[in-house]
N, C-alpha and C positions, 0 to 999 in steps of 0.2 A: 865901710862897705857901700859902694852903689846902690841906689833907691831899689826895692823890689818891683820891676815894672810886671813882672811875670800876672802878679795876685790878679784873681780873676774879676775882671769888670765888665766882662762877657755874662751873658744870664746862660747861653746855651750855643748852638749850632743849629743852624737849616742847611739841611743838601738836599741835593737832587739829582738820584743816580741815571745813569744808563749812559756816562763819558766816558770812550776809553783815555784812563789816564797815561802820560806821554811825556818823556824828559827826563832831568839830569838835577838829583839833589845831593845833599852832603850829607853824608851819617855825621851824626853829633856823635861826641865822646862818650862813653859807658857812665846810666845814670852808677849802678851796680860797684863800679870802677871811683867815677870820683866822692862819692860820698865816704867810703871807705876810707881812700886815701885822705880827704882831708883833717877826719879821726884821725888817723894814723900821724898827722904833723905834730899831733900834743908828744909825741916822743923825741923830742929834741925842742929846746929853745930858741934854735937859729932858726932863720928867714927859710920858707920853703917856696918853692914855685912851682904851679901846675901847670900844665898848658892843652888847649882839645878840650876846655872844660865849657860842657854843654848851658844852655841858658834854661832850666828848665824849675821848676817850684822846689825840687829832691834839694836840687842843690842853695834855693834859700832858705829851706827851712834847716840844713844842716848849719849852713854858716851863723844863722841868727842863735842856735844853740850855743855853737863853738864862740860865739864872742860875747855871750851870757857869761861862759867861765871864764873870762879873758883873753881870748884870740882875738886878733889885732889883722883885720883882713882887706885886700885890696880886691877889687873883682873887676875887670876891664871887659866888661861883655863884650864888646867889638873884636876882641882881638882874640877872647875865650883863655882868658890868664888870669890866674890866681894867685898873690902874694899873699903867704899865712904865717904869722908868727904867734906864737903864745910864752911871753917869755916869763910870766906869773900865774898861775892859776889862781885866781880870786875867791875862790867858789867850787867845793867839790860834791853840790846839792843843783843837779838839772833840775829847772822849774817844771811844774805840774805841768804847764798848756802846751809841752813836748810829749805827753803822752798819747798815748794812741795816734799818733800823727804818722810815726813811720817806726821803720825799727831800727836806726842809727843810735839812738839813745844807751842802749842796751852795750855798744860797743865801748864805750864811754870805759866801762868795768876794766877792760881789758886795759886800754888806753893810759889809766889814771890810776892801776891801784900804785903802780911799783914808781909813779914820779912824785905820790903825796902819801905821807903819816896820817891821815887823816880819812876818817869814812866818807864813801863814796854812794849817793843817795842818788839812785835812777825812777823813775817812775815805769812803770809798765810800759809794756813796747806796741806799737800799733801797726799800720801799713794795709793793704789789702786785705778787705774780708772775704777769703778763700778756702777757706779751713784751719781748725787748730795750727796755732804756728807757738809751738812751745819753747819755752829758753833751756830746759835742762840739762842742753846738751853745750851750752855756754858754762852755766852756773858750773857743774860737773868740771869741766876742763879749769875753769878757777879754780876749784875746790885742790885741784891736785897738785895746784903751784901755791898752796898754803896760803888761801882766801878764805875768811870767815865769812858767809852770807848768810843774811836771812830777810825775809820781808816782812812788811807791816802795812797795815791797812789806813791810809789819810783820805775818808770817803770813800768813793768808788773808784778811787785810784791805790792801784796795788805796785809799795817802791821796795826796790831791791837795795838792801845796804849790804857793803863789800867792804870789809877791811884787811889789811895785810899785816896785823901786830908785828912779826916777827920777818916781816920780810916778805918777797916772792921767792922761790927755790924752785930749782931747775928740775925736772921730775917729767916722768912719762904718762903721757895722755893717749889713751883709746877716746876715740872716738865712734860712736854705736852708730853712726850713721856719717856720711861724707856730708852733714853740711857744713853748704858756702858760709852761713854769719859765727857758728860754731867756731869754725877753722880760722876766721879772721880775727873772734876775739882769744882765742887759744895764741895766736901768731904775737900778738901786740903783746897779751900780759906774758907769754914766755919771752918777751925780745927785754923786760925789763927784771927777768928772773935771774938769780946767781947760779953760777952750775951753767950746767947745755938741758934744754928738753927736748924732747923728741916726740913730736904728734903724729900719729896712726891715724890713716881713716881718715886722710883728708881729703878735701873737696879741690879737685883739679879744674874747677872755672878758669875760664881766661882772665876773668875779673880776681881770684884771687890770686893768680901768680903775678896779673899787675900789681898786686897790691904783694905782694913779697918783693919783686924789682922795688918796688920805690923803696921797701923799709930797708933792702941791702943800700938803697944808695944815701940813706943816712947812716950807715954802718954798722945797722944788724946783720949778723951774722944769718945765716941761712941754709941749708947744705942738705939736700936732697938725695938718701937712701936707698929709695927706689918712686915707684911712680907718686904712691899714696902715703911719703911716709918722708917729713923732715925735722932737721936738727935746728935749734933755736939757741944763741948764743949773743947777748945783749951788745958786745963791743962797743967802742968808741961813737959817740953822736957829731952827727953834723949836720950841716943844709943842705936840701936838696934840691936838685932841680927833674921833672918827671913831664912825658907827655903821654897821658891816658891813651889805652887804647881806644877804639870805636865800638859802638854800642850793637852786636851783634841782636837785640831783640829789636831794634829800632831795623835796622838793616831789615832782617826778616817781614818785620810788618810793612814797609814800603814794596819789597818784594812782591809779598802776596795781593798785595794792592793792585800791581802789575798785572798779573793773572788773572784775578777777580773783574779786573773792569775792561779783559782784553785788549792793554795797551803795552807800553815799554816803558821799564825805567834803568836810569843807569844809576848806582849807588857811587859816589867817590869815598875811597876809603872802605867801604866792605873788604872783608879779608874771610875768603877760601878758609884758611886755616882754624878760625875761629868761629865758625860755622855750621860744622862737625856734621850729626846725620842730617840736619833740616836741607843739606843741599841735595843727600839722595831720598828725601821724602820728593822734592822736586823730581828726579831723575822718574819717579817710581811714579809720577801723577801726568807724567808728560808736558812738565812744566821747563820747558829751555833752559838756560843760564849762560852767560858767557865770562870768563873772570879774562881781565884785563889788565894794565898794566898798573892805572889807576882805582880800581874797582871792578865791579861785576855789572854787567848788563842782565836783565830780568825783562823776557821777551814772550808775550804771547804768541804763540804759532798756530796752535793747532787745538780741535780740544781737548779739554782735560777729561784724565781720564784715573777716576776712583779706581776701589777694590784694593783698597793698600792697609797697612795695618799698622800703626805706631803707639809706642812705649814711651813715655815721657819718663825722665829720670836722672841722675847727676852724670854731670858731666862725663863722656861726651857723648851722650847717649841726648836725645831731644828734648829741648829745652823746654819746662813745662811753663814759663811766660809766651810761646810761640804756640802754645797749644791755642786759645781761644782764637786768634786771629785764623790759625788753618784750621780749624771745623768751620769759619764762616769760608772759607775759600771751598771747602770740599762741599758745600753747597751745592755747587757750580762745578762739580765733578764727575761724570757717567759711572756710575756702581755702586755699591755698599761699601765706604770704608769705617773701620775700626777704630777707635782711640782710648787705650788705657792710661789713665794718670795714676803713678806713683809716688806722685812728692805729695800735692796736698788732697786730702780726702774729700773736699767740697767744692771741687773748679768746675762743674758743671751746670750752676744755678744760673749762670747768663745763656742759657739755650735756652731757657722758655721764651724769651723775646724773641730770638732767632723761630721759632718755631710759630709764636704769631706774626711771623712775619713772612712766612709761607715755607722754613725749611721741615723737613724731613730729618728729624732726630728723636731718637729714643735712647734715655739714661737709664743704666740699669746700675744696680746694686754687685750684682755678681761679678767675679775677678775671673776675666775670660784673658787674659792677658797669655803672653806664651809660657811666665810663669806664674805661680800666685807672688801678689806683693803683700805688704804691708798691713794692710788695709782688708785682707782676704776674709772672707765672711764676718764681716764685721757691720755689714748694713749701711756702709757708704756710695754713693753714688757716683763711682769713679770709673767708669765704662759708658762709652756712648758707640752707636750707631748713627752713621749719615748716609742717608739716598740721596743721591742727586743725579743729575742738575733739577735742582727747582729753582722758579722764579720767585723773586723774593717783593715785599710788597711797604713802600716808607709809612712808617708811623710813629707815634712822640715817643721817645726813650727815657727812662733813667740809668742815666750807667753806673755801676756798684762798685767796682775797680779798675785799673788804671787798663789793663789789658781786653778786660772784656769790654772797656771804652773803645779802643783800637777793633777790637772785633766787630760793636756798631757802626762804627767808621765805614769801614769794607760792607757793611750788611746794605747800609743806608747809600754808600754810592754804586753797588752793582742794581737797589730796587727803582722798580717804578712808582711816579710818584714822590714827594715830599718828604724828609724824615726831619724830626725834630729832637736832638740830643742835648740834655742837660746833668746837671751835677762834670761838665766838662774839666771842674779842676781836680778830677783824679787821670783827665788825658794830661791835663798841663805838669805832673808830677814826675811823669817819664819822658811827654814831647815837646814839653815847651810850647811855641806858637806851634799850631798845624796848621793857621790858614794859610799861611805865606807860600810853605812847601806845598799844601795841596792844589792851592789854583797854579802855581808854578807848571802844577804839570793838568791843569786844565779841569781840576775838579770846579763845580759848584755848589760855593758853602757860601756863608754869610754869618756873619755873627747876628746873637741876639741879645740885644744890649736893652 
């Protein structure tokens, strides 16, 4: 593998808002997308190739896992191509210092119980501190293709061991909920199951039907029922060659960038289709858009204008990583708009910066949403209120996770004044460099070295 140049040698970021940003950048490939897939290559021995694969930390910290157990990797950043073979497993015990880093780890289950005899030792799964992010609904869809698990405690690190004594076997999976990591490790250990399974209740992201395209095109079988609902049949393995879609939250956040700082940007590679309601939250906040032949143009006109109401929740309903970037954008919106989150219970903790930082939000506990979700009296803070437009004001940051990083971004180049952002390598985990793209389109950042 190529040197890791991503690792952060940056201490932080200085910007300084009030430029409208202006220009033409490239959506990188879905961090969501290739992380996934490059898991997904331990199910064949032959050479696989990815290509669209972003430069961003997701995808070194997965590869350094993947060639701890023996994957054998080429990475051409220049050209955003990945060569992955794994034609040994050496090792089917993920080291500790994979824990809590992201939640790729966890996939590992799916990937590896039906290619080795042998117990399969994950450490606990990390990623964004956003709210409970629980595996049960992984473990569970194991369990039903004849996975023994149980955990044990090595320190403060809690590992999931998996074994398949008797085989994987092909059997029907509910899924209690449509998630996207669920669905992906349910897809992998049925693609190495005997018999067909059949998963219910899956999560229709665009990242995971890329990630069904690439496993058909090593010759898993696949076959689609109805929307929420496929057949899994292991077939014949081979090598593949795949090119990731575009990363539709990256898309979004340069977007709202546009609007936020009353300028223009054109995305190459944004794609309409993959999109879904975040373009008629635009429609509904009097935010332009132009889709083109190559991408979408994202043009400030006029002003924005609040009093809109959104539901975050699975696919294709709004995307709850798109949440934190558009409450800083609805800032800078005339009216009261609404925001309920139904995926994770605690995505609201990065508004208190926002809030000394001059916006207008109030988080409430109550599930005011147009249904009750999940979460309905239960005491979590997963409803906010925004007034706006207020003017927002730069001051030092710590950012918590990767999105509410993106969301100080936007805060810090629409305020007046100075802002100063650190803990940056949870930006660097889903955007790679930012400075390049942002003064590209005339922001002023600076690193802090």
């Amino acid at each position: 593998m190529t040197t890791a140049n991503l690792t952060c040698t940056e201490k932080g970021y200085q910007i300084y808002g009030g430029t409208p940003l202006s220009g033409a950048i490239q959506a990188l490939g879905a961090k969501n997308s290739v992380t996934k897939c490059l898991v997904a290559t331990l199910l064949t021995d032959e050479v696989c190739y990815l290509e669209n694969v972003p430069d961003i930390q997701e995808v070194e910290m997965t590869i350094e896992m993947l060639e701890s157990i023996g994957s054998i990797v080429r990475w051409n950043r220049q050209e955003h191509r990945i060569e992955i073979q794994t034609k040994e497993i050496l090792t089917t015990s993920v080291a500790n210092r994979f824990s809590a880093v992201n939640r790729i780890p966890i996939l590992l289950l799916g990937a590896l119980l039906g290619r080795t005899d042998k117990a399969v030792h994950i450490p606990s799964v990390g990623g964004c501190q956003i709210g409970a992010r629980p595996v049960n609904y992984h473990l569970n869809a194991l369990r039903c293709l004849g996975a023994k698990i149980e955990t044990i405690q090595n320190g403060d690190t809690t590992i999931f061991v998996a074994k398949a004594p008797n085989g994987l076997a092909g059997s029907s999976i509910h899924l209690d909920y449509p998630s996207l990591g669920a669905s992906e490790n349910a897809l992998l250990a049925a693609s190495w199951a005997s018999g067909c399974s059949t998963i219910y209740n899956i999560s229709i992201e665009p990242e995971f039907i890329d990630l069904i395209h690439f496993v058909q095109k090593m010759g898993v079988i696949v076959t689609f029922l109805d929307e929420r609902t496929i057949q899994v049949q292991k077939g014949k393995r081979r090598s593949a060659h795949h090119r990731l879609i575009c990363d539709r939250a990256y898309t979004a956040s340069f977007a709202m960038l546009a609007y936020a700082t009353r300028g223009e940007i054109f995305i190459e590679g944004a794609r309409q289709d993959h999109l879904g309601n975040f373009l008629s939250v635009l429609q509904q906040i009097n935010a332009p858009f132009y889709v083109e032949d190559r991408g979408i143009r994202f043009k400030y006109e006029n002003p924005l204008e609040g009093s809109c109401h959104i539901e975050t929740g699975p696919y294709p309903c709004f995307l709850t990583d798109m949440q934190q970037p558009l409450v800083t954008l609805l800032t800078q919106c005339k009216g009261i708009s609404t925001i309920h989150e139904t995926v994770y219970e605690q995505r609201f903790g990065y508004t208190k910066t926002l809030v000394e930082m001059g916006a207008h939000i109030q988080v409430l506990t109550t599930c005011q949403g147009l249904v009750p979700c999940r979460f309905h009296d239960k005491g979590f803070h997963h409803f906010a209120q925004v007034s706006g437009p207020t003017p927002l004001v730069g001051r030092d940051i710590l950012i918590p996770d990767l999105r509410a990083g993106f969301a100080y971004v936007i805060a810090s180049l629409i305020a007046e004044e100075k802002s100063t952002l650190k803990n940056i390598h949870y930006l660097k985990r889903g955007y790679g460099d930012l400075i390049s793209p942002l003064r590209s389109l005339g922001a002023k950042i600076e690193p802090l070295l």
